[in-house]
N, C-alpha and C positions, 0 to 999 in steps of 0.2 A: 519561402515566405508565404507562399497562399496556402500551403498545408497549415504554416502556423494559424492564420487567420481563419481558415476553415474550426482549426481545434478549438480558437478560443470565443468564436462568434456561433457556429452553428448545434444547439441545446435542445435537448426533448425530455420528457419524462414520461415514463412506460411502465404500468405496474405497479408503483411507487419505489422506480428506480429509476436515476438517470444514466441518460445515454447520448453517448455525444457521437452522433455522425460522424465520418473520419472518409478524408479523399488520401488512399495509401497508393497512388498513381506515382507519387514525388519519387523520382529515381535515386535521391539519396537514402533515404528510408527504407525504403525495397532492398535497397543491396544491403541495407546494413540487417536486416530481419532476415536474408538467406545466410547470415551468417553462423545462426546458432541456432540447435535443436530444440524441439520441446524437453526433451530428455534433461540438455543442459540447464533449460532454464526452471528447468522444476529442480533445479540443486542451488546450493550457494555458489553466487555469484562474486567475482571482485566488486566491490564498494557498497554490498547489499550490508544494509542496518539489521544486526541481529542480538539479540538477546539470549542467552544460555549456553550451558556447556555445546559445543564443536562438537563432540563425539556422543552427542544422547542419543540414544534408540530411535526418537521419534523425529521429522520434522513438521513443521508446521509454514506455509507462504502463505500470508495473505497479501489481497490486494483493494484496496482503498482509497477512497477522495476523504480531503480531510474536509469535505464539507457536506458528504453524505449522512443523513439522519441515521439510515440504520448501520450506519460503521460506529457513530457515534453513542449510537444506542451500546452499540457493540463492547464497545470502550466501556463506555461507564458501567455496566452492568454484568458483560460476564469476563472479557479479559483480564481485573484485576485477580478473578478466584482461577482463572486457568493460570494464569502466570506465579500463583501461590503456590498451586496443584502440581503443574508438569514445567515448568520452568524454572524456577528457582531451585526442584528437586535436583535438578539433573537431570531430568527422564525426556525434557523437547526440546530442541532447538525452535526458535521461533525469528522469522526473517518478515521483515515490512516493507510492501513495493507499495510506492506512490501510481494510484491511476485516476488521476484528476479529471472532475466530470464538467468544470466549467472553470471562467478568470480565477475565480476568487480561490478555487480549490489549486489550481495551477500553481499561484502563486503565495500559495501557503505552502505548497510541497518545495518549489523553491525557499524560500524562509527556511524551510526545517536545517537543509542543507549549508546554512548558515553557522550549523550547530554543530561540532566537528567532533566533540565526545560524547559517546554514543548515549550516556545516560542523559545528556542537555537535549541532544537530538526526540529520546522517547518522551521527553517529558514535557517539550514543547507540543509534540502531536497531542499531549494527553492534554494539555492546556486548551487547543482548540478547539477538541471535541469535546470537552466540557462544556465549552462556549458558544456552542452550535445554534443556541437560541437567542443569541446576542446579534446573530447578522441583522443587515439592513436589506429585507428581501426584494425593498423597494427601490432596489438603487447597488446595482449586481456590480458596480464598480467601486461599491464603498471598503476598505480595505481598513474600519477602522479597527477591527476585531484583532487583526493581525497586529495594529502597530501595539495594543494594551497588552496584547501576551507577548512583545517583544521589550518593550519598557518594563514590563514586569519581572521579566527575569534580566535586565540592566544590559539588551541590546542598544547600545546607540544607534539615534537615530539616519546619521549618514551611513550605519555598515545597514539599517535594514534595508535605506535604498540602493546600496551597492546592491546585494544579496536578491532583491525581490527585480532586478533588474539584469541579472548576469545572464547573458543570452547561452552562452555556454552551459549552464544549470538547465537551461529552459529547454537545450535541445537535448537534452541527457533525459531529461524526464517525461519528453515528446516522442525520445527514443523506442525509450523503456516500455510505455504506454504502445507503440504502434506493433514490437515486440509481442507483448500478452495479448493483442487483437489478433496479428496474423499468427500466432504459434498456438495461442492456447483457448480463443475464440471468446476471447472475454469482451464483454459487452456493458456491464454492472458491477457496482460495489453493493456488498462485500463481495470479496470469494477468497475462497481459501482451500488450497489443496495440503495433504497431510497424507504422510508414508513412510515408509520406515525410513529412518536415514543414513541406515548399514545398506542398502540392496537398490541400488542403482540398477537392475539387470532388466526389471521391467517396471515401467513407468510410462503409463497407459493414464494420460490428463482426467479422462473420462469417467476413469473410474475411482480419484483418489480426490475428486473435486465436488468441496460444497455449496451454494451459492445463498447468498440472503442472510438473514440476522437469526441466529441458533443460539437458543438456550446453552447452561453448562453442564445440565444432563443430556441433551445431546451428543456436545463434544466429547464428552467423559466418556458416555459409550463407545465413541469412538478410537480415542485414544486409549481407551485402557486395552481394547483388544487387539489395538496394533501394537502395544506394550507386553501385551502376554505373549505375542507372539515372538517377536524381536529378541528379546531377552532367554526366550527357548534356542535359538538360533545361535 
């Protein structure tokens, strides 16, 4: 419980990224983070949200708060033409981890999970980050943003409060988040790591990770040359 309360009370912003302190002392946490490697966690997971062919050359893990500016920027401006590009071709795999940076983001990643097929799932995230300039920044408990893109696409209202209240969801995604802190030293949204997704043999975090809001001619460079590569192979 004071983990929980440390995650969802203690807030900074650094750079113009935020960062949310974390006390990973809690002995439940600890043992469940010695459980799995960075190795594993840079591949697909059971219950990870992904979008494209299983078997493409490339992949792509991001990880984001659905209530970071530049995830949202991210969203709206270059993920539609990558997901035209190397996603719908066949050519990436692309998988989306929640790493909620305050309540409000918490409990939108919960909400998502609300959403059990996967296209209702990607497409309520795209709903909030369209909507990112709709919060009420004066009043970090107002959750009205959530309840209009849940009414909008014909959530009832008792499943959003089941849903936005499932402790079960909440520890899944408090999990996952203390996960990418202790494995892969993640601190901010975005970030996104991208590598081949045939060659498991060396996967080195450090080297295959990008952090912050990237143009589509950056990613493009990047993926096209792990694409020409891949496909030589």
């Amino acid at each position: 419980m004071i983990f929980k309360l440390l995650f969802l009370l203690i807030f900074i912003s650094v750079n113009s990224y935020a960062v949310i302190k974390q006390d990973l002392s809690n002995n439940q946490y600890t043992q469940k983070t010695n459980e799995i490697t960075p190795k594993e966690l840079l591949s697909p997971l059971s219950g990870d949200k992904l979008l494209g062919n299983h078997k493409a050359p490339i992949l792509m893990i991001e990880y984001a708060s659905l209530t970071c500016y530049h995830c949202s920027l991210f969203h709206r401006e270059v993920f539609p033409e990558i997901k035209k590009k190397y996603i719908d071709t066949g050519k990436m795999l692309y998988i989306f981890r929640h790493f909620p940076l305050d309540y409000r983001g918490l409990k939108a990643a919960m909400l998502s999970y609300c959403y059990e097929k996967q296209e209702d799932y990607f497409n309520f995230n795209k709903a909030v980050f369209s909507s990112i300039d709709s919060w009420n920044y004066s009043n970090l408990g107002d959750l009205t943003v959530l309840q209009k893109v849940a009414a909008l696409s014909n959530l009832k209202q008792d499943t959003f409060n089941r849903c936005i209240n499932d402790e079960k969801v909440m520890d899944k995604i408090i999990n996952d988040k203390s996960l990418a802190i202790n494995k892969l030293g993640i601190m901010a949204t975005p970030i996104f790591f991208i590598r081949p997704n045939n060659d498991k043999s060396h996967i080195e975090p450090d080297k295959i990770r990008y952090e912050g809001y990237k143009t589509l001619g950056y990613f493009a460079n990047v993926i096209d040359k792990l694409y020409e590569k891949a496909i030589v192979k």
